[in-house]
Backbone bond lengths (Angstrom), bond angles and torsions (degrees), N, CA, C in turn:
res aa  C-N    CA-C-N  psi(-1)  N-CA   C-N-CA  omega(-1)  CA-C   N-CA-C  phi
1 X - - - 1.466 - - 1.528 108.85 -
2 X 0.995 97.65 102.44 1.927 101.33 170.29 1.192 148.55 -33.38
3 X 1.841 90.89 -47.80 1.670 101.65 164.61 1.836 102.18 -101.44
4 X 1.255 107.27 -177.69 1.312 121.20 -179.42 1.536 112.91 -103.82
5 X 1.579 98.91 117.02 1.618 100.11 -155.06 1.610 98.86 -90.57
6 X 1.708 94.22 117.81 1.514 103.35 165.82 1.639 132.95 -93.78
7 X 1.474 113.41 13.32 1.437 125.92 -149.68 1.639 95.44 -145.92
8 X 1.158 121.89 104.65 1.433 125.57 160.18 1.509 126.97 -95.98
9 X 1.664 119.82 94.99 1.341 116.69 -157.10 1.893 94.46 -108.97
10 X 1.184 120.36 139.43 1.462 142.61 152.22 1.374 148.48 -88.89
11 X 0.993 152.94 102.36 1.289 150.85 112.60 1.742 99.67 47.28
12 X 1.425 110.65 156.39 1.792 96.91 151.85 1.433 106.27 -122.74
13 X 1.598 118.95 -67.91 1.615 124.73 166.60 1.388 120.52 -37.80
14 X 0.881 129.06 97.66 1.814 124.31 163.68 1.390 95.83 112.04
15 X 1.143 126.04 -14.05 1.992 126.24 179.27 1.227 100.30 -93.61
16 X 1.367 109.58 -70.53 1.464 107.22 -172.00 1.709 147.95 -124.22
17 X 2.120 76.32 8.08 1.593 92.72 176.19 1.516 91.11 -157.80
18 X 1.573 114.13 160.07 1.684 117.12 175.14 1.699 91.88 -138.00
19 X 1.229 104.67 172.51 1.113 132.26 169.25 1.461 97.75 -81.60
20 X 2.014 91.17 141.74 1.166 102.49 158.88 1.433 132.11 -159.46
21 X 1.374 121.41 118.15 1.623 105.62 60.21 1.574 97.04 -102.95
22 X 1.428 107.56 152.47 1.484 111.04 -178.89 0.965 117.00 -50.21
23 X 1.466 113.05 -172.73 1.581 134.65 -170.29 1.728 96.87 -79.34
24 X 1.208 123.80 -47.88 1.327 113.25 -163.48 1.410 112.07 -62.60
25 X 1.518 106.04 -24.48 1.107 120.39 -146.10 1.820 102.22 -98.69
26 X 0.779 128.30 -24.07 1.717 162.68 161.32 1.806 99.99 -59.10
27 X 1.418 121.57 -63.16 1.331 136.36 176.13 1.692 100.16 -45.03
28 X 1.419 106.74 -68.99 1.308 125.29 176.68 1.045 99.49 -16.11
29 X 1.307 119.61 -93.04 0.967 151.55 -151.17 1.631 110.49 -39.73
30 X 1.362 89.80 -81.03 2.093 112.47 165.32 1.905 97.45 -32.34
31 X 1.394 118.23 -48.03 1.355 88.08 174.18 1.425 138.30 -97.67
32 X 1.627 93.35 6.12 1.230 71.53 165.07 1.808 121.27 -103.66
33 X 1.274 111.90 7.20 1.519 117.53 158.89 1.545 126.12 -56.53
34 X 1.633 93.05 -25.73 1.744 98.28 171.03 1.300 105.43 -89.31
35 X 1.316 153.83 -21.75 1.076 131.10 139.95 1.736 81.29 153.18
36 X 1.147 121.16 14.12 1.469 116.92 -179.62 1.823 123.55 -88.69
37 X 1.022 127.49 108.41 1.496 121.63 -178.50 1.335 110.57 -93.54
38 X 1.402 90.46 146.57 2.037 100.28 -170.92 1.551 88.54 -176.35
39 X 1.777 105.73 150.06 1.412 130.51 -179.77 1.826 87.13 -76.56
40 X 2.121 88.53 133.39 1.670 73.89 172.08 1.572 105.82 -76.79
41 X 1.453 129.40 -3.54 1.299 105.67 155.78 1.653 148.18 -43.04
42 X 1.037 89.97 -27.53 1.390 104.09 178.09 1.708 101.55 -98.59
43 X 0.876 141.89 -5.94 1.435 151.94 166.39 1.734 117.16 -76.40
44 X 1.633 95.30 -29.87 1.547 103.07 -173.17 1.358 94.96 -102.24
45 X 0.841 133.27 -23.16 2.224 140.98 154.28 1.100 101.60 -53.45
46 X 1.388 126.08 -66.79 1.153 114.31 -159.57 1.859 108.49 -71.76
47 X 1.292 123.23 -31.69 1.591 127.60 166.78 1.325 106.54 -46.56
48 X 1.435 122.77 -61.12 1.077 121.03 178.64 1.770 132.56 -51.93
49 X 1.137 114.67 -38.07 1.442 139.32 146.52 1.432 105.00 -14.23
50 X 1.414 103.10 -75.30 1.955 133.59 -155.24 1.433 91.76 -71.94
51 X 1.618 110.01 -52.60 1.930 112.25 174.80 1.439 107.86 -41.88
52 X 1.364 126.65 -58.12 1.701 121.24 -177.16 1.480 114.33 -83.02
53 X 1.254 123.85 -21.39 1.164 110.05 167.59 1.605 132.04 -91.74
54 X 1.333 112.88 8.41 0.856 104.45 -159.05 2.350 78.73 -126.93
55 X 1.418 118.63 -1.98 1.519 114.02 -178.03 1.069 114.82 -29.51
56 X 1.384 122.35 -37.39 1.466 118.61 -129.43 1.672 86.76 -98.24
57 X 1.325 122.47 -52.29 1.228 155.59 -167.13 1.452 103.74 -51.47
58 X 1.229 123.97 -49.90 1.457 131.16 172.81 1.654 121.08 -73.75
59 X 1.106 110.69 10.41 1.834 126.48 153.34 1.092 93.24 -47.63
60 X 1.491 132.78 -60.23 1.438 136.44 -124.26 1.273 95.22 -98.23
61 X 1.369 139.81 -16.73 1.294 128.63 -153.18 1.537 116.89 -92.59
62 X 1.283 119.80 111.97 1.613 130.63 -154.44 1.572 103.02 -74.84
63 X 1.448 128.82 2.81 1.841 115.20 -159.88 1.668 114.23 77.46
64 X 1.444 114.39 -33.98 1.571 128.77 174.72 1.397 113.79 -78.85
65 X 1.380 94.88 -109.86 1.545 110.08 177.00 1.395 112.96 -63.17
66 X 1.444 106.39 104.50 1.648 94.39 173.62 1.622 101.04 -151.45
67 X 1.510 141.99 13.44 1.232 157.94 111.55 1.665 96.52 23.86
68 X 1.071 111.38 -97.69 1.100 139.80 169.23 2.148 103.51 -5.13
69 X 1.266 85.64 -85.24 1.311 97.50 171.63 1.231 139.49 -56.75
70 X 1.545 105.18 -20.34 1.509 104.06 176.54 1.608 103.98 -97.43
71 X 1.276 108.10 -12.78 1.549 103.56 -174.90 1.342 90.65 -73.94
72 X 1.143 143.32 -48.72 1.578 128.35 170.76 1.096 129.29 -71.16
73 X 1.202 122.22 4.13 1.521 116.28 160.05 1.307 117.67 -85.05
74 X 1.790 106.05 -30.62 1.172 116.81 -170.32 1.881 104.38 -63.57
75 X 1.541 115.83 -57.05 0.899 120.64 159.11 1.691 124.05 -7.00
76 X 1.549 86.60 -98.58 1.638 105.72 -178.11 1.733 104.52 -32.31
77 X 1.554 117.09 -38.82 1.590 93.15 -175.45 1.540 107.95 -81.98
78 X 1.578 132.65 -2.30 1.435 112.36 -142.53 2.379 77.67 -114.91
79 X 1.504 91.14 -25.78 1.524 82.94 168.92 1.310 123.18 -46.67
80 X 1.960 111.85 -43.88 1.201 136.88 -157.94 1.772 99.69 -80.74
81 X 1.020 108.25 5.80 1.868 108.23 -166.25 1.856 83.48 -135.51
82 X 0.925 133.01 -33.78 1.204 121.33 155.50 1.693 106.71 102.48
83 X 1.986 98.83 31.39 1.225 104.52 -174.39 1.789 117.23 -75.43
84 X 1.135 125.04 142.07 1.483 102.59 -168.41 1.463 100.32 -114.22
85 X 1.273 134.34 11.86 1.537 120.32 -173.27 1.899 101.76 -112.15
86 X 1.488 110.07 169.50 1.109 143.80 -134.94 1.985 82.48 -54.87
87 X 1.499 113.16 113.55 1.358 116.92 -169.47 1.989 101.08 -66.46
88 X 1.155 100.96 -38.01 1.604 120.26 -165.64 1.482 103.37 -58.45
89 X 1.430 117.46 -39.01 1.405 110.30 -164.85 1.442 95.67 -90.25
90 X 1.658 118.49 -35.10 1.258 112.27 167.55 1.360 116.28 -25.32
91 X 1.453 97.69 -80.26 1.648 116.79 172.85 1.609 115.48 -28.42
92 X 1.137 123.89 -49.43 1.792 115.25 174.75 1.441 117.98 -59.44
93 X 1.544 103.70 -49.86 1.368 118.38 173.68 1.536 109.70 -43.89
94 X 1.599 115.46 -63.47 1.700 94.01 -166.26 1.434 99.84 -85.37
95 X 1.558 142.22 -5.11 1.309 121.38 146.87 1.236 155.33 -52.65
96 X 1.339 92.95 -13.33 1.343 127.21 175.19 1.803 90.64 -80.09
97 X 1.224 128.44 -75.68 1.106 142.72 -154.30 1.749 95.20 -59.52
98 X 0.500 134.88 -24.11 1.689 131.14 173.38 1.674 106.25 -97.12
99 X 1.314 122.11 -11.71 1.314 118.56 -175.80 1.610 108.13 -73.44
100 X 1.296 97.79 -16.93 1.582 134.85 -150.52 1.818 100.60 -82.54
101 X 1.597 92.50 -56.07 1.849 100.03 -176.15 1.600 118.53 -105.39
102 X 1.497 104.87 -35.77 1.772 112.54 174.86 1.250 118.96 -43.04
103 X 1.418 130.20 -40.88 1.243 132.12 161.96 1.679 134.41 -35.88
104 X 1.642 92.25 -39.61 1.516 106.35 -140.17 1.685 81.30 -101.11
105 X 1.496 118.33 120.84 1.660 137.60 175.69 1.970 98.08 -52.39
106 X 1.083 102.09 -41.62 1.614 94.62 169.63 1.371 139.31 -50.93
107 X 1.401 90.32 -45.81 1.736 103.60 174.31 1.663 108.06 -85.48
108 X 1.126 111.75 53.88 1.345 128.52 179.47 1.439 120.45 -143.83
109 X 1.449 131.38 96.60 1.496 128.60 179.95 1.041 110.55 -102.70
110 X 1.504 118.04 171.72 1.189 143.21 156.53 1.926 132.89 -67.79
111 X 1.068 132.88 93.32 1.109 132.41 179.40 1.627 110.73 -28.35
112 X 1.749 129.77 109.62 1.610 104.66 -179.89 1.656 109.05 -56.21
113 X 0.678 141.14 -20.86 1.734 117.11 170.18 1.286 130.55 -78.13
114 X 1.207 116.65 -7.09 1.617 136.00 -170.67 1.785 99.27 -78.52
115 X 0.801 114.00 -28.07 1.787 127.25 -163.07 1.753 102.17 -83.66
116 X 0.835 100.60 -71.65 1.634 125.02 163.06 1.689 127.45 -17.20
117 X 1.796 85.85 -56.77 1.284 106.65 -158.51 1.571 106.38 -83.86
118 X 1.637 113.14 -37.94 0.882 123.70 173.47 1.419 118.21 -67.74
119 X 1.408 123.29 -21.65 1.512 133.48 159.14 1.217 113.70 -40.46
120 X 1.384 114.72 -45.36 1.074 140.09 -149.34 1.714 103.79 -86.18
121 X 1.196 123.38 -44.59 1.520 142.60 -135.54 1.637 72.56 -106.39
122 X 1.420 138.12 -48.64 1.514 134.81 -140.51 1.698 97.24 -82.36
123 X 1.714 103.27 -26.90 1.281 102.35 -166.10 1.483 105.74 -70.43
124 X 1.404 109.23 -64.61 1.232 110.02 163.13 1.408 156.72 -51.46
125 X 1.379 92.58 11.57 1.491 123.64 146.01 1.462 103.29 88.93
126 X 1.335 118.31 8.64 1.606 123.32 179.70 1.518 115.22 -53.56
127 X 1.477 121.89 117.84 1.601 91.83 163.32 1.523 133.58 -60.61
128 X 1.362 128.03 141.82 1.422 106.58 -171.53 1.730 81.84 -131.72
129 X 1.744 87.46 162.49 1.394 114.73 -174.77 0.978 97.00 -145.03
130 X 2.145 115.12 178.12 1.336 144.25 174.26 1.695 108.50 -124.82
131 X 0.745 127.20 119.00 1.682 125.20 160.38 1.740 115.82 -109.67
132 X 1.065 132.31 88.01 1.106 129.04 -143.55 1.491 101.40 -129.79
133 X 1.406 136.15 146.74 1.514 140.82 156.95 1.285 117.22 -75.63
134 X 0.940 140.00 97.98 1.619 162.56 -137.19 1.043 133.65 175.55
135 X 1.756 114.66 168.90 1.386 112.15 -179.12 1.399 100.09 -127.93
136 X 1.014 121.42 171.86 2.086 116.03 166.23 1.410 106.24 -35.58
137 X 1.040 145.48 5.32 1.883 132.58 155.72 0.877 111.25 -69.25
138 X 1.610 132.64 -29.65 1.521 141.61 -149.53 1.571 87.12 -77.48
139 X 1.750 101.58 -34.71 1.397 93.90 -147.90 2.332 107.99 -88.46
140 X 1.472 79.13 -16.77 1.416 101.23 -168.76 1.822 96.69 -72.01
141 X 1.350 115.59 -56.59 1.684 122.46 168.77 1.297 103.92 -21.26
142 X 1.667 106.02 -62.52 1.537 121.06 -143.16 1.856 94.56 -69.00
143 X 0.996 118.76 -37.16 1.408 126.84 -171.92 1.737 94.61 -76.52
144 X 1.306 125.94 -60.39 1.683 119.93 168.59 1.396 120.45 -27.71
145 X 1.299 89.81 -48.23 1.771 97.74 -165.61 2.123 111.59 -77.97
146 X 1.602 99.09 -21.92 1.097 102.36 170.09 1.520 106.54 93.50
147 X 1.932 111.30 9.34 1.720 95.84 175.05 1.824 112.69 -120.18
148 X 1.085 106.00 46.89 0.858 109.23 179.22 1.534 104.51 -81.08
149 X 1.571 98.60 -50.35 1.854 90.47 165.81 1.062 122.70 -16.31
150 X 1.767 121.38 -65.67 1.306 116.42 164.39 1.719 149.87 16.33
151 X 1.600 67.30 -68.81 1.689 84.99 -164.14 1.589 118.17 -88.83
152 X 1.564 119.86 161.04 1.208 97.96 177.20 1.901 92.07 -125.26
153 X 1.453 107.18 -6.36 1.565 104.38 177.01 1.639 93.71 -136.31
154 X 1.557 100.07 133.95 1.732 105.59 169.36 1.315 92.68 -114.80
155 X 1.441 120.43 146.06 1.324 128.85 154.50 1.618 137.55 -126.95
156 X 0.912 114.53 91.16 1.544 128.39 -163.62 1.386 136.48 -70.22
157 X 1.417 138.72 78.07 1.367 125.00 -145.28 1.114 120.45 -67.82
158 X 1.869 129.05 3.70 1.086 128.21 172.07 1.560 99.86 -90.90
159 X 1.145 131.63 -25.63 1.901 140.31 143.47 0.859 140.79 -12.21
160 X 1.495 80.47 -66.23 1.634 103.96 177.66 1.325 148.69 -68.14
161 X 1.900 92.26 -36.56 0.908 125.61 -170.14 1.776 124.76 68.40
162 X 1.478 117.53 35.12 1.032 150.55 -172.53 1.746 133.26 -167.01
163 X 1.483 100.81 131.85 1.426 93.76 -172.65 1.737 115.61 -123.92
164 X 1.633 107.44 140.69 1.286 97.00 174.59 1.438 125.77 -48.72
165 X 1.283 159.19 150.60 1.829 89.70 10.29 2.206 118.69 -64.38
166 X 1.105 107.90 -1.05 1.631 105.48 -139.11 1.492 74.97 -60.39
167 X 1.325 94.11 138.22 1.791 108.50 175.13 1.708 91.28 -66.20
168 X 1.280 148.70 -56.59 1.723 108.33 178.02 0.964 161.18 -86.77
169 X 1.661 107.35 45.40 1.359 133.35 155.79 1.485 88.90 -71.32
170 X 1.642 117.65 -90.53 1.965 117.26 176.43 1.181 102.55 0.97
171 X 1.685 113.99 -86.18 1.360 121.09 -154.88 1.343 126.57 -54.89
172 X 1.755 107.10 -10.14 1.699 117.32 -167.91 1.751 92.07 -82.02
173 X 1.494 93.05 -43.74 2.014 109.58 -158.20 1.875 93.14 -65.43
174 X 1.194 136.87 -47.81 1.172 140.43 -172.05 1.873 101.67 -77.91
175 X 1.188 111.38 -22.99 1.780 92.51 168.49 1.540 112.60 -84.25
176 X 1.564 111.18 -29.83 1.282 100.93 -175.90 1.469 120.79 -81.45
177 X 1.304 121.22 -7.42 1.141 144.87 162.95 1.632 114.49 -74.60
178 X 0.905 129.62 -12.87 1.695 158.84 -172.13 1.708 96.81 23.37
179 X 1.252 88.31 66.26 1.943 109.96 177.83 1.924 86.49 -132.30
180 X 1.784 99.61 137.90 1.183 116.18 156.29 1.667 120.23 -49.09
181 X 1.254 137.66 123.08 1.523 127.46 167.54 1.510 110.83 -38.52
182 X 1.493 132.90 -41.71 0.971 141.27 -167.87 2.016 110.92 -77.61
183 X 1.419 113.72 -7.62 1.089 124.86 171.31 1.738 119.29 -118.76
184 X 1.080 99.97 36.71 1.770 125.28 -147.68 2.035 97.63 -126.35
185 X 1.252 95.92 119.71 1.634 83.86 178.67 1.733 94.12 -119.59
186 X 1.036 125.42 133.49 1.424 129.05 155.10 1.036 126.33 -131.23
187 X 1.532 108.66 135.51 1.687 141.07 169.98 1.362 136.38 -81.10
188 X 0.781 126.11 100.30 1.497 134.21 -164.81 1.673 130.10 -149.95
189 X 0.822 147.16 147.71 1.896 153.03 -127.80 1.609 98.09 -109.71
190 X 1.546 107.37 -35.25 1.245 119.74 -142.07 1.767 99.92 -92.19
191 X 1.424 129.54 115.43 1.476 112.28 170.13 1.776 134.56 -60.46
192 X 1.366 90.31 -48.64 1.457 93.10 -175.56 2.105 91.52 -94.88
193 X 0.766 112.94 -32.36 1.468 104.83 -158.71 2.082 97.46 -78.89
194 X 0.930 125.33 -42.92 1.515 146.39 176.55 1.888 125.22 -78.76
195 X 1.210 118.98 -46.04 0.828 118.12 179.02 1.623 122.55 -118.84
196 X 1.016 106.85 -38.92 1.644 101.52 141.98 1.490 137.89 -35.10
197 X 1.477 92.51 -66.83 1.391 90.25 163.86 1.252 135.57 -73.81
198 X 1.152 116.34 -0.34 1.548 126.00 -172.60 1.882 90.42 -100.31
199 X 1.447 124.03 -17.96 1.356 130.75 -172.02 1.834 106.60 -80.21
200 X 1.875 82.60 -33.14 1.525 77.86 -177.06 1.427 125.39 -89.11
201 X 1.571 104.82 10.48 1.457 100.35 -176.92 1.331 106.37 -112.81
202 X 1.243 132.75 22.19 1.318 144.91 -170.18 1.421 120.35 80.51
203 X 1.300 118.61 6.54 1.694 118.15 177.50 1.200 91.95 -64.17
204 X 1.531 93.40 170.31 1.744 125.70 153.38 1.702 103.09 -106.04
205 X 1.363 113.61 128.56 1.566 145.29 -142.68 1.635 95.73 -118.94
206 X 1.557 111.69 123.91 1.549 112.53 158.91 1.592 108.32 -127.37
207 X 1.275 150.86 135.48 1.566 164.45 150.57 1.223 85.87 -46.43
208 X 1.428 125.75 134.78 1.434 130.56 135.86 1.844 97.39 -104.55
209 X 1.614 96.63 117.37 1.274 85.38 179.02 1.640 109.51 -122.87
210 X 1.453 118.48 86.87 1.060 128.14 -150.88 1.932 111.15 -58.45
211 X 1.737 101.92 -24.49 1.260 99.22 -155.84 1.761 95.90 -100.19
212 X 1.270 107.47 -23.01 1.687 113.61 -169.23 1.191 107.07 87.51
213 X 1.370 131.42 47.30 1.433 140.14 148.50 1.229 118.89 -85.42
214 X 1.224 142.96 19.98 1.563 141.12 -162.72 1.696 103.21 -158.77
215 X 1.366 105.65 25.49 1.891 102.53 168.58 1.344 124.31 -76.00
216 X 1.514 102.87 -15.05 1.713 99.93 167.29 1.499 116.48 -92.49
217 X 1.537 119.37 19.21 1.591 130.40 -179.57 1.500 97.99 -88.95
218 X 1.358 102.75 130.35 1.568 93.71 174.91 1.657 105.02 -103.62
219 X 0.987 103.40 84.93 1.877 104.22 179.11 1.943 104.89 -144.01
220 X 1.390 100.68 172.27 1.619 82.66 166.97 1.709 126.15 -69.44
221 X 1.068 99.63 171.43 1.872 88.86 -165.73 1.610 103.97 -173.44
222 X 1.268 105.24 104.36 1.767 113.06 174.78 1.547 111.37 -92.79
223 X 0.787 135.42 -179.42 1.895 143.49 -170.10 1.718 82.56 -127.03
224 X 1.140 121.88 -28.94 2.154 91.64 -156.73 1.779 72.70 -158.16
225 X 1.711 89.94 161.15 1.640 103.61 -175.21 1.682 103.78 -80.97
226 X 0.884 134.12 4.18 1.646 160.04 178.66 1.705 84.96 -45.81
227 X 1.634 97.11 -70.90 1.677 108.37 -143.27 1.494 104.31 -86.18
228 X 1.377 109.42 3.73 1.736 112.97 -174.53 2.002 111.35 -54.49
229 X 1.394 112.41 -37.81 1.595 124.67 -147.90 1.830 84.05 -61.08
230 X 1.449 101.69 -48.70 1.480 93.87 -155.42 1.306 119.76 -68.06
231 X 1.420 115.96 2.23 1.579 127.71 -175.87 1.759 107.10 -84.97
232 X 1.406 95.91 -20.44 1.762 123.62 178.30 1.109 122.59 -75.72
């Protein structure tokens, strides 16, 4: 990194907190109420699958209309499990079933390294931020979970009125932070939606790629927030 990064900005979903019980685990579940049995191992493969194939594709997704898109994600994983009944009703069923917990600030944790790291980042005097695709839950979690302390810039794309990738969400979170983009490090899960766009606004870009779906990405790329310092 060229310049000397004074600004540590994050992700929120998949960086530094997940739902819980997870997504795979939620899927699971929904199938096996339809009467379908499968290792959720192979359930959390096959998610992962739909996560890289489907990166590029989730640019597009407004917080609104996104029907569309999940019915094909849903798809692509239940092809990959080799489910053969009516994919669509599938699809209501586990939408329903997340309509159920996504809401609720509880069913929302903290990644154990996310806590830590940021201990870590506060000491050393980094400014840190959130740029996140969200609505006021993001913000309600963040106060549950107790890290809002954290932060010294939140940025909210239901806020903002902008969503990553568009480089000016970045560019809003790095003025209010009154750090150059170019002295700006951000972390995020997402390839095209996270680090791209964080590429195109002049940040310096890290993958947290917790699951190891992104080894054929040639960019920087940690597995756990552990290994972030040394990129610093």
């Amino acid at each position: 990194m060229a310049a000397k990064v004074e600004a540590v900005m994050f992700d929120l979903g998949g960086t530094l907190i997940d739902l819980t019980p997870t997504k795979d685990v939620v899927f699971h579940k929904v199938l096996a109420s339809h009467g379908f049995k499968v290792d959720l191992k192979k359930v959390t493969e096959a998610m992962m699958a739909a996560e890289r194939r489907f990166d590029e594709d989730s640019t597009n997704l407004d917080g609104v209309h996104e029907d569309q898109f999940w019915d094909k994600f849903d798809k692509y994983i239940l092809d990959k499990l080799g489910y053969k009944k009516d994919p669509k009703e599938f699809a209501k069923a586990v939408s329903r079933e997340f309509d159920k917990i996504v809401p609720i600030v509880e069913c929302w944790a903290e990644y154990p390294d996310a806590r830590p790291l940021l201990e870590r980042m506060k000491k050393k005097g980094f400014t840190l931020g959130v740029i996140s695709n969200a609505t006021d839950l993001a913000r309600r979690v963040m106060d549950n979970l107790d890290l809002t302390k954290f932060f010294d810039v939140i940025v909210i794309s239901a806020e903002a009125g902008v969503r990553k990738p568009d480089e000016r969400i970045f560019l809003l979170a790095a003025k209010k932070a009154k750090v150059a983009p170019n002295k700006t490090l951000y972390v995020g899960d997402k390839l095209a939606v996270d680090i791209l766009g964080a590429k195109n606004a002049g940040m310096n870009a890290i993958l947290i790629d917790r699951a190891g779906i992104y080894s054929d990405v040639d960019c920087p790329r940690i597995r756990s927030l552990d290994g972030l310092e040394k990129h610093i």
